[in-house]
C-alpha positions in Angstrom: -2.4 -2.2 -43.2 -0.6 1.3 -43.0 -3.6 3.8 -42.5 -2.5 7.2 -44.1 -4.2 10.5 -44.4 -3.6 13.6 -45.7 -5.1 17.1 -44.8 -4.5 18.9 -48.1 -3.5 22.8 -47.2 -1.9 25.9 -48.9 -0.9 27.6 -45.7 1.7 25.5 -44.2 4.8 23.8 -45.6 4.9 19.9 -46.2 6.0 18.2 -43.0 4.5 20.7 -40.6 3.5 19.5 -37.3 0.0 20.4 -36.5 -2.1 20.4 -33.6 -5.5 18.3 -33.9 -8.2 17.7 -31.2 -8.3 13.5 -30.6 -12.3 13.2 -30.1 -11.4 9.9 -28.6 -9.5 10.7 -25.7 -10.3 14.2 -25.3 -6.2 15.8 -25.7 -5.1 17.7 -28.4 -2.0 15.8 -30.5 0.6 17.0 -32.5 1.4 15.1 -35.9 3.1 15.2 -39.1 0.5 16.1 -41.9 1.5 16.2 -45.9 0.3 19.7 -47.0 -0.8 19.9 -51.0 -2.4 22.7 -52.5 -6.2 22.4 -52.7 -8.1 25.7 -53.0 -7.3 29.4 -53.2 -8.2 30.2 -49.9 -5.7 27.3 -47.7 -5.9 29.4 -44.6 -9.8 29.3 -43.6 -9.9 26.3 -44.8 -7.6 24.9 -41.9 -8.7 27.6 -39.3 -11.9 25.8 -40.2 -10.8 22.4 -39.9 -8.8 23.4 -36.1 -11.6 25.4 -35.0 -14.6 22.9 -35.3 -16.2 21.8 -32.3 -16.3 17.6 -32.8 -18.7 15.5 -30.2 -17.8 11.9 -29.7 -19.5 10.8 -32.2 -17.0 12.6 -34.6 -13.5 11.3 -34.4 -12.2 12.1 -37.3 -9.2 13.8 -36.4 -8.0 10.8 -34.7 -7.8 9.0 -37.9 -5.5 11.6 -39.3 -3.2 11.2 -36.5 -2.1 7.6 -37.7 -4.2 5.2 -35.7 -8.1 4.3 -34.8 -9.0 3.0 -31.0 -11.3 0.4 -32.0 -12.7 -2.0 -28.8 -9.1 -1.8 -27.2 -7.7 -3.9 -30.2 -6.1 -1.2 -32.4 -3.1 0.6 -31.3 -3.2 4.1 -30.3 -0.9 6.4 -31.3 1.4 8.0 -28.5 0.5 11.2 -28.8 -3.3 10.5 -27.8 -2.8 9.7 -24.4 0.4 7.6 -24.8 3.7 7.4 -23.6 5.3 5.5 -26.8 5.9 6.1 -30.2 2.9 6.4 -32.7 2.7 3.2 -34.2 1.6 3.6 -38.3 -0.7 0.7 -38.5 -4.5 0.4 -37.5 -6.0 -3.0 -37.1 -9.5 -4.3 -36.0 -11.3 -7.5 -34.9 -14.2 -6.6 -37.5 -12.7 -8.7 -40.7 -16.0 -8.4 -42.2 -16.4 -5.2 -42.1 -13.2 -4.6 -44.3 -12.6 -1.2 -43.0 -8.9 -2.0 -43.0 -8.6 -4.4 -45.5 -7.4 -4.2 -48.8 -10.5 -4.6 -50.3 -11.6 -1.6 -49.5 -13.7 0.9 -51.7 -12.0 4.0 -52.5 -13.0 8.0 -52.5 -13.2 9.2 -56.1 -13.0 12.4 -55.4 -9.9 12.0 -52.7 -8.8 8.7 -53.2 -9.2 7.5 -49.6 -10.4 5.1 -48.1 -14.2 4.6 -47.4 -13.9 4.6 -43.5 -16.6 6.7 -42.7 -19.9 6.9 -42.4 -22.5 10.2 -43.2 -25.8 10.1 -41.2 -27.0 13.1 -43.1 -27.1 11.3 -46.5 -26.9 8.3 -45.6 -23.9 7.3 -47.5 -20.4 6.3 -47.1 -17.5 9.1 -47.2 -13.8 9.4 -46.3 -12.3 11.6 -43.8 -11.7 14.3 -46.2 -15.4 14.5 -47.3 -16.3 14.8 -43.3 -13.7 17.8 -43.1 -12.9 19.7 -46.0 -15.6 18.1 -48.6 -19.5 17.5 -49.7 -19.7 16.5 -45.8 -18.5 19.1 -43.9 -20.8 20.0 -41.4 -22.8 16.7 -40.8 -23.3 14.2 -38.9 -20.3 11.1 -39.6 -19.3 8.4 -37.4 -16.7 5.5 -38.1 -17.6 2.7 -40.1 -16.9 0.2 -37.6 -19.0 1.9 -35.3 -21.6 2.4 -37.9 -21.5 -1.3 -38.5 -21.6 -2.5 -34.8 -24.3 -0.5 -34.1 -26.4 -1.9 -37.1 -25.4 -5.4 -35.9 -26.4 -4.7 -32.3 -29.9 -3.2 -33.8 -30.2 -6.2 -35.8 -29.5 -8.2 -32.9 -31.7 -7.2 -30.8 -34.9 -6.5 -33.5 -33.8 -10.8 -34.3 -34.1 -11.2 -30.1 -37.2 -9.1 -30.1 -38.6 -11.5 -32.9 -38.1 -15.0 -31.5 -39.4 -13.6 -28.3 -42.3 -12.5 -29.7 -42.5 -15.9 -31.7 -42.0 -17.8 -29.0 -44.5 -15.7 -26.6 -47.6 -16.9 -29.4 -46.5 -20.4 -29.6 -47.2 -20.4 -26.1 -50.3 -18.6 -26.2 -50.9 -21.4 -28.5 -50.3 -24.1 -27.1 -52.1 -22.8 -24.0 -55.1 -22.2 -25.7 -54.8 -25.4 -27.8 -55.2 -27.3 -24.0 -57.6 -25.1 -22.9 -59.9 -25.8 -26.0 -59.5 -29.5 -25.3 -60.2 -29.8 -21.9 -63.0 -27.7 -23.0 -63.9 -30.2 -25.1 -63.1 -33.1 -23.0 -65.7 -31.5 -21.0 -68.6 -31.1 -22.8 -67.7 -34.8 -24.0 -68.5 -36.0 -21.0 -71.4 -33.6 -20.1 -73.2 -34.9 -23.6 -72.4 -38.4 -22.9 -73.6 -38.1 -19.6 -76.8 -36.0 -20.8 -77.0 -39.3 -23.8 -77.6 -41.7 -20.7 -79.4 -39.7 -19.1 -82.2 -39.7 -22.5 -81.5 -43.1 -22.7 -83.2 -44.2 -19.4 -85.8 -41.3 -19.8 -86.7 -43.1 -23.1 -86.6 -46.7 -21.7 -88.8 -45.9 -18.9 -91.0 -43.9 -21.5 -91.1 -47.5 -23.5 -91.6 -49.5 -20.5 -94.8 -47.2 -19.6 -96.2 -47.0 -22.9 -96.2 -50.8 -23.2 -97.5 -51.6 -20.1 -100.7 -48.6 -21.1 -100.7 -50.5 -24.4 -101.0 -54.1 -22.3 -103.9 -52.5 -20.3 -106.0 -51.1 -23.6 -105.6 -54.3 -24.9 -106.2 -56.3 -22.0 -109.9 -54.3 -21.4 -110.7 -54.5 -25.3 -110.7 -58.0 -25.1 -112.0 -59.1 -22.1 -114.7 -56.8 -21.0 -118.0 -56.9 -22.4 -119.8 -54.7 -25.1 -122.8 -53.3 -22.0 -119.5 -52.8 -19.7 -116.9 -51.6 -22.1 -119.6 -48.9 -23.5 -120.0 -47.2 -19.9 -115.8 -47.1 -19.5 -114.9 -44.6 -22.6 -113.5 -42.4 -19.8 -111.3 -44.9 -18.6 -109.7 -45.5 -21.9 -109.4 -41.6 -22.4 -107.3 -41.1 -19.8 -105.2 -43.9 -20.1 -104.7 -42.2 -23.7 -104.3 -38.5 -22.0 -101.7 -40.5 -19.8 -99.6 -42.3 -22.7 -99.4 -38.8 -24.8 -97.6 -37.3 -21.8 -94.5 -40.0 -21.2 -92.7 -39.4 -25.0 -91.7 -35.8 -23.9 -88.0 -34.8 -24.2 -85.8 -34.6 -21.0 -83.1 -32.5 -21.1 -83.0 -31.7 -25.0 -81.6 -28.3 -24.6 -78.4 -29.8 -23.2 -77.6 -32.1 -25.6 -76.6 -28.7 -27.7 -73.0 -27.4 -28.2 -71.2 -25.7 -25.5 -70.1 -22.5 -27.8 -67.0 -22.7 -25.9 -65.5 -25.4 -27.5 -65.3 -23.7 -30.4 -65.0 -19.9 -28.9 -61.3 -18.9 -28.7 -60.8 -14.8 -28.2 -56.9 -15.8 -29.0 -57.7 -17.2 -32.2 -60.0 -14.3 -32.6 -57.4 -12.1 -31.7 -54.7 -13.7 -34.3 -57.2 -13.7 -37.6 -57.3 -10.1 -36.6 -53.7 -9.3 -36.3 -53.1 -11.1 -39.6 -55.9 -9.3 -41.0 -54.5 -6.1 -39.9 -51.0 -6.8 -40.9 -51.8 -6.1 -44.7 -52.1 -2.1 -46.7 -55.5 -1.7 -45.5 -54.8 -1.6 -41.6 -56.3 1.7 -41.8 -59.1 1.6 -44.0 -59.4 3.4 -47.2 -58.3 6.7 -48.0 -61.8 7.5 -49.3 -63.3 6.7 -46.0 -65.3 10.5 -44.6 -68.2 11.6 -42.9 -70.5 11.7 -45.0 -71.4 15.3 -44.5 -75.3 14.9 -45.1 -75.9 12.4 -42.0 -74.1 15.1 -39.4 -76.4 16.1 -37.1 -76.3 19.9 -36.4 -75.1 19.6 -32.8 -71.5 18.3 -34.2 -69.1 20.3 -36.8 -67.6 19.0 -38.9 -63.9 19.8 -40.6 -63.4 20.8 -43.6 -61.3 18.1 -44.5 -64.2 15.2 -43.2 -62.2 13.6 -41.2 -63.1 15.4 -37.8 -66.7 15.9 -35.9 -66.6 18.1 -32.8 -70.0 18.8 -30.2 -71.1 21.8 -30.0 -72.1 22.5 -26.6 -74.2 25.1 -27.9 -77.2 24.5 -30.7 -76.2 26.3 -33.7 -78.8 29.7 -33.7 -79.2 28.4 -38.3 -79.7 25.0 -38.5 -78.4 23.2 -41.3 -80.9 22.8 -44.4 -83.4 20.0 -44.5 -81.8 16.6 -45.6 -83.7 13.5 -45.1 -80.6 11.8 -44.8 -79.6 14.1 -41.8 -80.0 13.2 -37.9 -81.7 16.3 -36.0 -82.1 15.1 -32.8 -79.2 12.3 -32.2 -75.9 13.3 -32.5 -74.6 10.8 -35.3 -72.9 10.9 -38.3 -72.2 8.1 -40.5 -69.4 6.9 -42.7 -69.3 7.6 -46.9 -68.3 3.9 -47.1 -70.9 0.9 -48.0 -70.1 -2.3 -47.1 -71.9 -5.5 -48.6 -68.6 -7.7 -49.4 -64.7 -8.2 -48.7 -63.0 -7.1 -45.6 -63.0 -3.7 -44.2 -61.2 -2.1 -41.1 -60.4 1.8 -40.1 -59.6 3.6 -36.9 -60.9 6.2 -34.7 -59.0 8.3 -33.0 -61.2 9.1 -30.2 -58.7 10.8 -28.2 -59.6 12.7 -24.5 -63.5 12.2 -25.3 -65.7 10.9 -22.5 -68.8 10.3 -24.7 -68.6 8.7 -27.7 -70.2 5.6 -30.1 -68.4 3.8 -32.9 -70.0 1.2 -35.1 -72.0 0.2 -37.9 -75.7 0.2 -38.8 -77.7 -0.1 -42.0 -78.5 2.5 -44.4 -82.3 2.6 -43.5 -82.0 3.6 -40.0 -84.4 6.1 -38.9 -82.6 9.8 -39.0 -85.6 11.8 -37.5 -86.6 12.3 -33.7 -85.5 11.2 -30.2 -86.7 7.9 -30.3 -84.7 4.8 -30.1 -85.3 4.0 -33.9 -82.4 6.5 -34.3 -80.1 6.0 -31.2 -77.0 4.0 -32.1 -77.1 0.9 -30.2 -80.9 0.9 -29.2 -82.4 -0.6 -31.9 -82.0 -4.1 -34.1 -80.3 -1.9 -37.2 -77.4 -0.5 -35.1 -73.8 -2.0 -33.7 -71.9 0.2 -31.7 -69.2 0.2 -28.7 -70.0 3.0 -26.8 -68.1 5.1 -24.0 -69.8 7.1 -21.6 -68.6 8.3 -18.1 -66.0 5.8 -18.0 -67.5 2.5 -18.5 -67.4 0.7 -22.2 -70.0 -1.3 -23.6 -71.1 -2.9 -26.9 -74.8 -2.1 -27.8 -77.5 -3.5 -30.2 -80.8 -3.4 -29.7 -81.3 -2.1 -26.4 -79.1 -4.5 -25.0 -75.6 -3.5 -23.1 -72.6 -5.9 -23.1 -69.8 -4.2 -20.2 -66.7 -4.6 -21.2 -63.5 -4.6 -19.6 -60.9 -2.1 -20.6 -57.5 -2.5 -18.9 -56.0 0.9 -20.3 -58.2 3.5 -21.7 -57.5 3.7 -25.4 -56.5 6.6 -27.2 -58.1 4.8 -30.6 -60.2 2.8 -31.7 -60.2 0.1 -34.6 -63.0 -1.6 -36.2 -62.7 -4.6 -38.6 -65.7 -5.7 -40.7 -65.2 -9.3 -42.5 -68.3 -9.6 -44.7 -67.7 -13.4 -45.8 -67.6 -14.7 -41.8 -70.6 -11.9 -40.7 -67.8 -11.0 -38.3 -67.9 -7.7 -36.9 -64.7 -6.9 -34.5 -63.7 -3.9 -32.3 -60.1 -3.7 -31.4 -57.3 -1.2 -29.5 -54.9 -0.5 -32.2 -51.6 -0.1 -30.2 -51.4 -3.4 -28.6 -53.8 -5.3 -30.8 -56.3 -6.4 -27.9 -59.7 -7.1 -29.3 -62.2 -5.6 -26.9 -65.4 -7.2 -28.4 -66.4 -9.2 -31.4 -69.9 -10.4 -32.4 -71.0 -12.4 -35.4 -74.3 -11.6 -37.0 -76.1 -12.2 -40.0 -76.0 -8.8 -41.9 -78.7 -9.0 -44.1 -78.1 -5.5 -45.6 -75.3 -3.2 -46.5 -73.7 -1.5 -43.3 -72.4 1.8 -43.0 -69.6 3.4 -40.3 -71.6 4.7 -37.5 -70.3 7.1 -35.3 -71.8 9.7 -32.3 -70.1 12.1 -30.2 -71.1 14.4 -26.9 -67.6 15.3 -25.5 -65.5 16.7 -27.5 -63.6 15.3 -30.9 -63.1 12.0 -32.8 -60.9 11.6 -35.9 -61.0 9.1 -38.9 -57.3 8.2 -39.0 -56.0 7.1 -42.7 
């Protein structure tokens, strides 16, 4: 359709060619502009409009001109760049878009078409509104540039989608054959471990019989003055029959964990988990500012503890609930039901314990009944001088950590006794244990380098 526009102007009579910048081709044009009054000030107004620097992003004087370059497929008028006469009409391979067609929207305040696109508020505008109105000044593309660049995103987020769909159902899949051949496995190792008790108990039968045979054979056939002197022959044939029922290989017969095992399954209830409001934890989640021990400090906000490489000259008042000697701190947050997860942001520290423990761990002295992971009330990962670990009761699980994480996640599920530890940005689980909690557990946390964060 005919694309006209009009640069409304006091200063210069109707008709009057004018000099514009063309943003797309980088040459200045000459064109025939209608000139109407609009405000009592016409001439800074245009020395306004002519004197504006406009990046590439900002053709808009090329629209005035009589045409829009769009792709190659609209025609260009002859004084950007061309040789020819301007040609009046626009045109574009985006019929969806309706930028051209006669459906579109109109300005209400200029009565121009809607070909434009604001970035500062988000709306759509006319030329005039980019140049004279409510939008000089910011940032304004073309609509049809506006709307290939949202397709492309779009595109590309849809491509980013299936290939992250496609990755898990292979993940799947893989893990579906691993479990099983896992299971095809331990099929074979029971039934093997099945024949292997069945011959054990049909010799045992075979012996037992043959000892029964021999009782009964001397019972009855040797005489009362014989069979009195030969009690200790019939006790050890007894001593020898209460040996041959025992079990062979009864521990084997039990389930290979493995079967049932599966870190990627593990992994996905997480991520599922950790998709909803509460990836984060609740809001109400502190330190709880009783527990901190007085070799950490901690901000006034009580999100933050920091070790003090120096003992404070004042301790902290008495608190029974306080740890002198450790360096712990725990969480303001019981947890006895539902599903709970929060992060850590443990940051540059070298030295540093997050977990859970019950309420009636010990909080006084340097023994192991109050060091986080060194006694049977405590679950903790811990860091220390590079190495990673998860700790309970004295006992040290390595783990391996392919990038050191900035933060860590933590996700409690009370129903399943699951307790998980997870890196947050890519959603790798880094240890998970399942334990019978037979109390309520609290957020445990310790530091000797530096800071950790609660994140919310």
């Amino acid at each position: 359709m005919h694309h006209k526009q009009e640069l409304r102007c006091d200063s210069c009579s109707a008709g009057a060619p004018v000099a514009l910048f063309c943003a797309m081709s980088g040459e200045l044009i000459t064109c025939e502009l209608t000139c109407v009054p609009l405000s009592s000030e016409p001439e800074e107004t245009l020395n306004a409009v002519k004197s504006r620097k406009m990046d590439c992003e900002q053709p808009i004087f090329s629209v005035l001109s009589g045409g829009v370059k769009e792709a190659g497929d609209a025609a260009v008028p002859s004084s950007c760049g061309g040789g020819g006469p301007a040609s009046p009409t626009a045109t574009t391979s985006d019929t969806e878009s309706g930028i051209f067609s006669g459906e579109c929207e109109l300005c209400v305040e200029h009565e121009s078409e809607l070909d434009w696109f604001c970035g500062t508020e988000q709306k759509l505008i006319c030329s005039h509104c980019a140049i004279v109105g409510s939008c000089h000044g910011h940032t304004v593309t073309p609509l049809a540039t506006r709307v290939t660049a949202v397709r492309g995103a779009a595109s590309r987020a849809r491509e980013q989608v299936l290939a992250q769909v496609s990755a898990a159902r292979e993940a799947l899949e893989e893990e579906e054959q691993r479990l099983l051949e896992e299971v095809q496995r331990e099929e074979e190792r029971v039934e093997q471990c099945l024949l292997t008790q069945r011959a054990h108990w049909n010799q045992a039968l075979a012996n037992l019989s043959q000892t029964r045979s021999r009782l009964v054979h001397m019972l009855t056939h040797t005489p009362d003055a014989q069979l009195a002197t030969n009690v200790q022959d019939i006790a050890e044939r007894v001593e020898e029959a209460e040996g041959v029922g025992e079990p062979c290989d009864t521990d084997q017969l039990n389930l290979n964990p493995g079967c049932s095992d599966s870190k990627l399954l593990r992994g996905l209830w997480a991520t599922a988990v950790l998709l909803g409001p509460n990836a984060y934890g609740s809001s109400y989640l502190k330190f709880d500012e009783r527990t901190v021990s007085p070799l950490l400090s901690l901000s006034n906000d009580l999100s933050t503890l920091t070790f003090l490489h120096k003992k404070p000259r004042q301790s902290p008042p008495y608190d029974p609930a306080r740890f002198d000697c450790w360096p712990n701190a725990l969480g303001s947050l019981s947890m006895s039901s539902g599903t709970h997860s929060w992060v850590v942001d443990v940051g540059q520290s070298g030295a540093f314990k997050v977990g859970v423990c019950y309420a009636s761990l010990e909080r006084k002295g340097s023994g192991n009944e109050a060091r986080l992971g060194y006694n049977a009330q405590s679950w903790v990962l811990s860091h220390y001088d590079g190495d990673y670990s998860f700790c309970h009761a004295e006992k040290k699980v390595p783990l391996k950590v392919v990038k050191t994480p900035q933060r860590i996640g933590l996700l409690l599920d009370w129903p399943s006794q699951t307790l998980l530890f997870y890196e947050p940005d890519s959603g790798a689980v880094l240890y998970s244990v399942t334990q019978h909690f037979s109390a309520p557990l609290l957020p445990a946390f310790a530091v000797t380098d530096r800071s950790i964060t609660i994140l919310h």
